[in-house]
ChimeraX commands (.cxc) that place a marker at each C-alpha (Angstrom):
marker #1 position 10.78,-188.32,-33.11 radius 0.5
marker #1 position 10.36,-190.36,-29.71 radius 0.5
marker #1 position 7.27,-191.75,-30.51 radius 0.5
marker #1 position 8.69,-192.72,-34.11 radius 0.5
marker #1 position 11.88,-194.69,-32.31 radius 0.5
marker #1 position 10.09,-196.20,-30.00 radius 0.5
marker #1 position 7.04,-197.71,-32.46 radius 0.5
marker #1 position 9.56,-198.64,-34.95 radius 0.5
marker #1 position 12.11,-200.67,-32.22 radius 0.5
marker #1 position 9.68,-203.06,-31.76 radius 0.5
marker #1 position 7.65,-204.24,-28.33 radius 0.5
marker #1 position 10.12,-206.70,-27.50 radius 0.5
marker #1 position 13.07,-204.33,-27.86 radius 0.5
marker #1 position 11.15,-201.97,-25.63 radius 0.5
marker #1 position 10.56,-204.82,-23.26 radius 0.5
marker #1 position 13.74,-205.94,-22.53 radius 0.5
marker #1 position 15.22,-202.21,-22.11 radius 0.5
marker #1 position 12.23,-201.55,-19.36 radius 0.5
marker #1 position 14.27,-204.45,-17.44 radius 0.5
marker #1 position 17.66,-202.99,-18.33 radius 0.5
marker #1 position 20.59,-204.25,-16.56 radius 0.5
marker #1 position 23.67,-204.61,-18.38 radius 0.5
marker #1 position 24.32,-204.50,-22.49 radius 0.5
marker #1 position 25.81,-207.85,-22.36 radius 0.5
marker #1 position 23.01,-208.97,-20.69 radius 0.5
marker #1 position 20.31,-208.07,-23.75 radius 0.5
marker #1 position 19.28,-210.94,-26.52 radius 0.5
marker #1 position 21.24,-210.43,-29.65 radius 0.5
marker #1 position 18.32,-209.29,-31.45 radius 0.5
marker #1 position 17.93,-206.69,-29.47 radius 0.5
marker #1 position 21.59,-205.36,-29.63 radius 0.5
marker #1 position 21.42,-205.82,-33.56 radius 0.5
marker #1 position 18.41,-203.41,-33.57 radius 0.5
marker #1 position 20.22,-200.69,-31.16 radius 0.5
marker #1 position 23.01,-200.66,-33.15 radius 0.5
marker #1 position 21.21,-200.37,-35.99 radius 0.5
marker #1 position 18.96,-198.14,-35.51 radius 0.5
marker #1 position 21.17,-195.46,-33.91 radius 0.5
marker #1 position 23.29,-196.12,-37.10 radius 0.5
marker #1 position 21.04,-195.08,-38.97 radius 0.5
marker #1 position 19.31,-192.29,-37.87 radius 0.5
marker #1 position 23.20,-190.82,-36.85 radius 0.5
marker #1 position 24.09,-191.74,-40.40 radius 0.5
marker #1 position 21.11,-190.62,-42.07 radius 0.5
marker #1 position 21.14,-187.08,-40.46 radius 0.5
marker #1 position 24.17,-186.23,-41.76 radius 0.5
marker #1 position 24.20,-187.46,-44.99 radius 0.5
marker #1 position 20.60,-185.42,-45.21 radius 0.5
marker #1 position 21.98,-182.62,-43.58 radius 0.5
marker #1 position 24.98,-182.60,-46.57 radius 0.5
marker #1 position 22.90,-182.79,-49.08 radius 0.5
marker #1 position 20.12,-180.30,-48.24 radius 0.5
marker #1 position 22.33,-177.99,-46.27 radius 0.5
marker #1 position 22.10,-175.37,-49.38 radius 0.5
marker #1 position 18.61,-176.49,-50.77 radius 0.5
marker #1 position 16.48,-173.25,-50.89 radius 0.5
marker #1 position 13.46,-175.20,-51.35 radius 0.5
marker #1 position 14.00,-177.15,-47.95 radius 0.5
marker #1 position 16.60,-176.41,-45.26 radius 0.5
marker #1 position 18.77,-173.82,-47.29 radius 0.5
marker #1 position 16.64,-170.45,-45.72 radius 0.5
marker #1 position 16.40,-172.00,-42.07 radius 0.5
marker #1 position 19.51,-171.95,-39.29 radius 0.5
marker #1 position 21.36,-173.87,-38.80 radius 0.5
marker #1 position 20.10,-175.39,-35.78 radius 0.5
marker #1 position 16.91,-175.66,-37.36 radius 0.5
marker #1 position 18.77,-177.55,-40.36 radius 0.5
marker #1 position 20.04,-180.07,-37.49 radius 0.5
marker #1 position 16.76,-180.68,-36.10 radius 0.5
marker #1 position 15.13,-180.95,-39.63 radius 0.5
marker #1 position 18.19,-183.39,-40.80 radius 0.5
marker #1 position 17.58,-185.50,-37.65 radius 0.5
marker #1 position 14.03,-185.60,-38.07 radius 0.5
marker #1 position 14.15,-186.52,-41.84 radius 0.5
marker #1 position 16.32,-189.40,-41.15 radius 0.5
marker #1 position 13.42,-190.51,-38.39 radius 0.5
marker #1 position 10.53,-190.30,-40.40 radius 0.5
marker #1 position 11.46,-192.43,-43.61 radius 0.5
marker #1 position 11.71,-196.21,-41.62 radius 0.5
marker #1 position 8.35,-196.20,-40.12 radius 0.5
marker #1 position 6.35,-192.94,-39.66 radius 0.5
marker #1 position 6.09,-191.04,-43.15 radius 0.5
marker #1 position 5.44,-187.47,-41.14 radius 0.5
marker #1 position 7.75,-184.65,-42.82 radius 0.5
marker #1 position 8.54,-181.25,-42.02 radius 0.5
marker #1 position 10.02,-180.05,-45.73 radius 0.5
marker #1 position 8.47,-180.48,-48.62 radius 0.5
marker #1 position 9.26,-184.29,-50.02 radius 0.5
marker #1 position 8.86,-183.22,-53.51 radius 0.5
marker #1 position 11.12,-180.17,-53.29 radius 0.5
marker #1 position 13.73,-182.86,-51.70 radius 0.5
marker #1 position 17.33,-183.25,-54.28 radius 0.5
marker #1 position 17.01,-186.47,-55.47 radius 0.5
marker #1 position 19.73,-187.95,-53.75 radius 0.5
marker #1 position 18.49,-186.97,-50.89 radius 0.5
marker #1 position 14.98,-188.88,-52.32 radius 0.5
marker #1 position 17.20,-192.11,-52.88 radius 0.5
marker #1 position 18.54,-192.11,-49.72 radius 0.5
marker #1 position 15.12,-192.03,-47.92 radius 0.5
marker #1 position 14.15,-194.60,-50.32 radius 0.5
marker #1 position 17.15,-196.53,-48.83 radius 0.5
marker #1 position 15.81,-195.76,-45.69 radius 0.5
marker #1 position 12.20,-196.53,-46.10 radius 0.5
marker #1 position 13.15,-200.34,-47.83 radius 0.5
marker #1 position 15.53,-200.91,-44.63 radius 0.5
marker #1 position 12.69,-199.91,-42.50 radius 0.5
marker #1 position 11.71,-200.82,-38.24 radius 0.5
marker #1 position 12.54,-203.41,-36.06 radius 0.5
marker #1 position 10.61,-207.16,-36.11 radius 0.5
marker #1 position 7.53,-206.59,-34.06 radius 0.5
marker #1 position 6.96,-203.06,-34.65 radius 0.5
marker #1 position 4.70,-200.71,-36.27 radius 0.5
marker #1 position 6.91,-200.28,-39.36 radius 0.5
marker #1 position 7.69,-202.02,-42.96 radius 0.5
marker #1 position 10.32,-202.79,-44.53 radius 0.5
marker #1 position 12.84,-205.86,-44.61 radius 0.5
marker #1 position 13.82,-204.94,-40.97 radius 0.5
marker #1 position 16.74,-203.70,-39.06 radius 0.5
marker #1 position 17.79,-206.93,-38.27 radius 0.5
marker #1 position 17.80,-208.27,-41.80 radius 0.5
marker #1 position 19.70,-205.55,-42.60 radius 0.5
marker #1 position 22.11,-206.26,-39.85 radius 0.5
marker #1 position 22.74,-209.93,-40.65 radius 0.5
marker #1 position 23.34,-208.42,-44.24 radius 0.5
marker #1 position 25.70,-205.97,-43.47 radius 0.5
marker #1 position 27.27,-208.33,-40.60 radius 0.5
marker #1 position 28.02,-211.43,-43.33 radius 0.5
marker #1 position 29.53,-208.88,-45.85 radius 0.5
marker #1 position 31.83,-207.70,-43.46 radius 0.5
marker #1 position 32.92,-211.08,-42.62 radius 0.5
marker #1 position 33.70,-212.02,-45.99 radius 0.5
marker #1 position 35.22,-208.51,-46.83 radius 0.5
marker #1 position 37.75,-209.53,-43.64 radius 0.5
marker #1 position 38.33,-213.47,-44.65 radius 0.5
marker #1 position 36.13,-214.66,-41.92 radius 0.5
marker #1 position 34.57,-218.39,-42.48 radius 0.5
marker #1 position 31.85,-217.99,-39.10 radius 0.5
marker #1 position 29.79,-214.87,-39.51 radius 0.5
marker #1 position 29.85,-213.04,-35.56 radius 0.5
marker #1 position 28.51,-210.57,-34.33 radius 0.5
marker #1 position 28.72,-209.29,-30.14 radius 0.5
marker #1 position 30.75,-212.83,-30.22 radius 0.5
marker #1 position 27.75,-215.01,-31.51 radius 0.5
marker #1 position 27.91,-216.83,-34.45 radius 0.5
marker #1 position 25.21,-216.24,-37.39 radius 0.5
marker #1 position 23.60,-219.68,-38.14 radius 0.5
marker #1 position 23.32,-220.37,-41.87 radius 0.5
marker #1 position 19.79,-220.17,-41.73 radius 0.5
marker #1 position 19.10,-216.93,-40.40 radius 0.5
marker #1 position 21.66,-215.87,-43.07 radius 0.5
marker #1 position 19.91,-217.60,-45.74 radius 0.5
marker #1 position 16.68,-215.89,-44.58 radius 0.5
marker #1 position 18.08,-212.42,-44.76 radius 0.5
marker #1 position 18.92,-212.97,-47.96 radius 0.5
marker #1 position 15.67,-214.54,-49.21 radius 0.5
marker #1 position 13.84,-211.74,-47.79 radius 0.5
marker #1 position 15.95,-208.84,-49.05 radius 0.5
marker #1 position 16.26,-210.51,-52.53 radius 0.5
marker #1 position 11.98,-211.31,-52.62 radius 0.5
marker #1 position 11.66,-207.80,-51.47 radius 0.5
marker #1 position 13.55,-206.08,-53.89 radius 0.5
marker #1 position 12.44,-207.72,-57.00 radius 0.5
marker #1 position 9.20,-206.58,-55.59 radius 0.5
marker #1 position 9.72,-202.92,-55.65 radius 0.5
marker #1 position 11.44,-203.63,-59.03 radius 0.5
marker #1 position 8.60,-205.38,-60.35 radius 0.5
marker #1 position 6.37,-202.67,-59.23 radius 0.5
marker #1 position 8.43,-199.59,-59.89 radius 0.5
marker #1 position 8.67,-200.95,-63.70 radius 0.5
marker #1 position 4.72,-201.52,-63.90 radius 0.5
marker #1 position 4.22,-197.89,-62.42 radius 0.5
marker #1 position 6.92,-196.21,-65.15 radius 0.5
marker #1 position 4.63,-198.25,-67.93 radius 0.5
marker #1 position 1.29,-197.12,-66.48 radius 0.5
marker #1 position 2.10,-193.66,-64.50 radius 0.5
marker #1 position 3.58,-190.35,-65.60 radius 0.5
marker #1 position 6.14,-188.83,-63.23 radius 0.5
marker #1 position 9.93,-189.02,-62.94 radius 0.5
marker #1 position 11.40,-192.23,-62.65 radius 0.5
marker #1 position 13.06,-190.98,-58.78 radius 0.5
marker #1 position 9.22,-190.27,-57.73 radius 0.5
marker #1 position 7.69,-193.48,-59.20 radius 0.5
marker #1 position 10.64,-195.54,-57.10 radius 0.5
marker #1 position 10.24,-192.84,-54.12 radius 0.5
marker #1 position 5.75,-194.11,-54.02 radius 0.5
marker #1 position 6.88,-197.97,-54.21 radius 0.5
marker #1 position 8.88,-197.69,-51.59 radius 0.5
marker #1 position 6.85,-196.32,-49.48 radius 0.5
marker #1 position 3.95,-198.10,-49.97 radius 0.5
marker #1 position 6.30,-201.56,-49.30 radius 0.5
marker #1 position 7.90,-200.08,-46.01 radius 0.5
marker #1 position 4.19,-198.98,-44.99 radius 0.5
marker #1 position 5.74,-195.16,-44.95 radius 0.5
marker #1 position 3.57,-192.85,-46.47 radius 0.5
marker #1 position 5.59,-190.45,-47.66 radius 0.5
marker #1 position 4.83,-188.83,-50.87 radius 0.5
marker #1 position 6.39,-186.53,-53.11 radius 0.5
marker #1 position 2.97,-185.11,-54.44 radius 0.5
marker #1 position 2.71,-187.19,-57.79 radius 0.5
marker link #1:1,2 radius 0.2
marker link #1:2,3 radius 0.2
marker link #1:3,4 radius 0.2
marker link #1:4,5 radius 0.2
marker link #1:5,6 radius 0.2
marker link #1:6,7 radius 0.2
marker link #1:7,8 radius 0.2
marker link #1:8,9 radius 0.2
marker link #1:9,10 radius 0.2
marker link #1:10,11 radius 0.2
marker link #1:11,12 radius 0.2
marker link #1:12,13 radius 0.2
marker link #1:13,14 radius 0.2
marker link #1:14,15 radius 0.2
marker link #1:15,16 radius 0.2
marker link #1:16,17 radius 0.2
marker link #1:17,18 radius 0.2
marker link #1:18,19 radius 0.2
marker link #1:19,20 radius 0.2
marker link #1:20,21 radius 0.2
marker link #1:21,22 radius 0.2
marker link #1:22,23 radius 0.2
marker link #1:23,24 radius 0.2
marker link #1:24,25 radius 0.2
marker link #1:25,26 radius 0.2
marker link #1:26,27 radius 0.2
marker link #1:27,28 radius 0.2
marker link #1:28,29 radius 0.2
marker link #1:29,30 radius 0.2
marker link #1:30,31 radius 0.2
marker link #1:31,32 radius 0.2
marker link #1:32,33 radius 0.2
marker link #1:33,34 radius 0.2
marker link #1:34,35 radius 0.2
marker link #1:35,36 radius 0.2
marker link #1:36,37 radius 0.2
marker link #1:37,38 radius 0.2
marker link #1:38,39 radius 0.2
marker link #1:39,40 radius 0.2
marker link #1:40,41 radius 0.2
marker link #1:41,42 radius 0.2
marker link #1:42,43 radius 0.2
marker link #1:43,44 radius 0.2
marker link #1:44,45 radius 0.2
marker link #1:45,46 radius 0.2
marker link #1:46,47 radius 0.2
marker link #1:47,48 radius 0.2
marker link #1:48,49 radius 0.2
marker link #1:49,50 radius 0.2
marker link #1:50,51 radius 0.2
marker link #1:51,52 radius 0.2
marker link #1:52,53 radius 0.2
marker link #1:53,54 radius 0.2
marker link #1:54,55 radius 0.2
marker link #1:55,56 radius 0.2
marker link #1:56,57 radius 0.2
marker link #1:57,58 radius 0.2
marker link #1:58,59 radius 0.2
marker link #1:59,60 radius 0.2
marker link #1:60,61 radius 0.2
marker link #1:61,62 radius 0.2
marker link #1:62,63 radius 0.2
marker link #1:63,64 radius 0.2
marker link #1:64,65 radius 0.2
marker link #1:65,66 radius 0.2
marker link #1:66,67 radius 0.2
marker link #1:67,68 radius 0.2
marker link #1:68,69 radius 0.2
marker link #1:69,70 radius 0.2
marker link #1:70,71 radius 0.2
marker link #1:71,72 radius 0.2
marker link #1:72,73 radius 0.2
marker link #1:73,74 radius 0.2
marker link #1:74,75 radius 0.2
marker link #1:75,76 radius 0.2
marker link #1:76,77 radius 0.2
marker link #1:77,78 radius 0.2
marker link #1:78,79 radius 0.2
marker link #1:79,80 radius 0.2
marker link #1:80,81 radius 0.2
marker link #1:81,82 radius 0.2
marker link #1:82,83 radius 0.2
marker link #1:83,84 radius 0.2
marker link #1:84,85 radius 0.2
marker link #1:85,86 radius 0.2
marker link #1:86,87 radius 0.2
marker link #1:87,88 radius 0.2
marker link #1:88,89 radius 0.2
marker link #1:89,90 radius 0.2
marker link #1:90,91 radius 0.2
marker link #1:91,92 radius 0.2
marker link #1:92,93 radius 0.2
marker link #1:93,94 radius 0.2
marker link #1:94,95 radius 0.2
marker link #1:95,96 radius 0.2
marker link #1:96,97 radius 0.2
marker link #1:97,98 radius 0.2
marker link #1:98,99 radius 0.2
marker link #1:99,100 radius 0.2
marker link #1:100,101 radius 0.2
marker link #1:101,102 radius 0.2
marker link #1:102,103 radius 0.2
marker link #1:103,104 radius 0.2
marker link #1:104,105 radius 0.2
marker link #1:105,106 radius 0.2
marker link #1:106,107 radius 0.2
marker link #1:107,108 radius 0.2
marker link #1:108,109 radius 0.2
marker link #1:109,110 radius 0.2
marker link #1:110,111 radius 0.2
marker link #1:111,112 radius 0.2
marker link #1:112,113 radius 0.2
marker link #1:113,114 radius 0.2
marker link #1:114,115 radius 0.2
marker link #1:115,116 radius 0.2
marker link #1:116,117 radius 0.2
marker link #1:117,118 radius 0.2
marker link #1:118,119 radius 0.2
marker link #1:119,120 radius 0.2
marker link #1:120,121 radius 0.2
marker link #1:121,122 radius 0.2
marker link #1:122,123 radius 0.2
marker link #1:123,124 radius 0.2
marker link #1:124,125 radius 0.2
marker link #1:125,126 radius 0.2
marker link #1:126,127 radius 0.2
marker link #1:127,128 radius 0.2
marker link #1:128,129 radius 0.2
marker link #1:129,130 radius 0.2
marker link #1:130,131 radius 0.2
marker link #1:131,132 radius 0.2
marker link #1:132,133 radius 0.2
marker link #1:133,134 radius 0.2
marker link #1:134,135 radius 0.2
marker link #1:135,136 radius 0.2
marker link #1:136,137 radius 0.2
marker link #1:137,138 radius 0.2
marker link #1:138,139 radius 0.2
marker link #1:139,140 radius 0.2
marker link #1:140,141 radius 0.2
marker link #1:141,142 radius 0.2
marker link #1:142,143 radius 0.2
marker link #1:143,144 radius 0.2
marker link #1:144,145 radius 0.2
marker link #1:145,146 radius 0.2
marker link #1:146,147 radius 0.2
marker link #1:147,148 radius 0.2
marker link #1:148,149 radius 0.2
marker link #1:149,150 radius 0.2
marker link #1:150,151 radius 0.2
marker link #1:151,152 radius 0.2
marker link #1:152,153 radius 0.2
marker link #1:153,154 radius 0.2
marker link #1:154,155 radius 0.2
marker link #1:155,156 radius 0.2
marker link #1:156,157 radius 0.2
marker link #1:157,158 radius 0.2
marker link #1:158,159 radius 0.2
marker link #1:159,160 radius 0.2
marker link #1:160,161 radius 0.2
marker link #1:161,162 radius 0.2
marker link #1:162,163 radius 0.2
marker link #1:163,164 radius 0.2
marker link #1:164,165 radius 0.2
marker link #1:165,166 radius 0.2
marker link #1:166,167 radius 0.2
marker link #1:167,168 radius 0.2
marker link #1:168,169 radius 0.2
marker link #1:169,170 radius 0.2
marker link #1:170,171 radius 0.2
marker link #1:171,172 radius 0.2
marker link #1:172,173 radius 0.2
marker link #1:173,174 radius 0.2
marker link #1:174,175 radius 0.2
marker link #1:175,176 radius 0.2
marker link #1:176,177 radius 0.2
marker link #1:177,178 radius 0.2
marker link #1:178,179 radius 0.2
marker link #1:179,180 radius 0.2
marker link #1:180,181 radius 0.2
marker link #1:181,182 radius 0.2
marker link #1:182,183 radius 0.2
marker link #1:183,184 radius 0.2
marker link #1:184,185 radius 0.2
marker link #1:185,186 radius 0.2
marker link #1:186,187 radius 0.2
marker link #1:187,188 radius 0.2
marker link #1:188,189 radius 0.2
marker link #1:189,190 radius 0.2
marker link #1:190,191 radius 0.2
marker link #1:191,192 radius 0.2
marker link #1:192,193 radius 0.2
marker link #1:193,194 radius 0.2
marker link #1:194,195 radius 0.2
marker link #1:195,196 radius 0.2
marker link #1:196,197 radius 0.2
marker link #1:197,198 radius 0.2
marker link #1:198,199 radius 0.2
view
């Protein structure tokens, strides 16, 4: 799980933390992906954890500090590395749509992972909020978002999901399988994953 955080943070993340000196003192890139990325993989484990606490198929015959280890793990793997230690195809499917969530967010900007980036992500999630709140100036760590980079993040996630939609609707014409597994392989293949669920 080291090595997966560590390729998927990106080699100018790991760069600036080798000449660590105060938080405040890192680029705001490299905050957004911190945050981010310890979000998720907090986030993710126990949302995976809930959901395949009681799966007999995966985690429901192991202890319970094997289910923790498994959960956190699982909640790695998905943005970057596409290693698993249950079964993917004997996964509940929400617990296959939130990997899928997981897999289309994806790594950091200069790493070895896919997706539309933890930053994207970040800028995403950062403007929402703002405009949730009433804010006019998207900030974030007391920097404003230019309108650019905001417009990018958009463009990106937008481009990228009609991708997997245009994709995921060409494999349902041409491919048998459940609709959750045909989404689950598109995915995957767009964050560079390679996680399967064996169809």
């Amino acid at each position: 799980m080291i090595l997966i955080i560590i390729g998927g943070i990106g080699f100018g993340v790991i760069t600036e933390i080798s000449n660590f000196n105060k938080f405040k003192h890192l680029s705001l890139q490299t905050k957004i992906v911190i945050l981010i990325s310890v979000f998720l993989i907090i986030f993710g484990m126990v949302v995976i954890f809930g959901f395949e606490y009681t799966n007999p198929d995966t985690m429901g015959n192991l202890s319970f500090g094997d289910k923790m280890l498994s959960s956190l793990f699982l909640s790695v793997t998905p943005r970057t590395a596409g290693f698993n230690t249950v079964p993917t195809g004997s996964l509940r499917n929400s617990t296959l749509f939130f990997a899928i969530v997981l897999m289309f967010i994806g790594a950091s900007p200069g790493s070895t992972g896919g997706g539309i980036k933890t930053t994207t992500f970040g800028v995403m999630a950062v403007t929402l909020w703002n405009l949730i709140i009433g804010k006019k100036d998207m900030e974030i760590f007391n920097r404003q978002l230019e309108k650019e980079v905001i417009y990018k993040a958009i463009s990106i996630t937008m481009l990228s999901a009609g991708l997997v939609i245009l994709v995921t609707l060409i494999l349902s014409i041409t491919e048998q399988g459940a609709f959750i597994d045909i989404l689950f392989e598109t995915v995957s293949a767009f964050g560079t994953v390679g996680l399967s669920t064996g169809v």
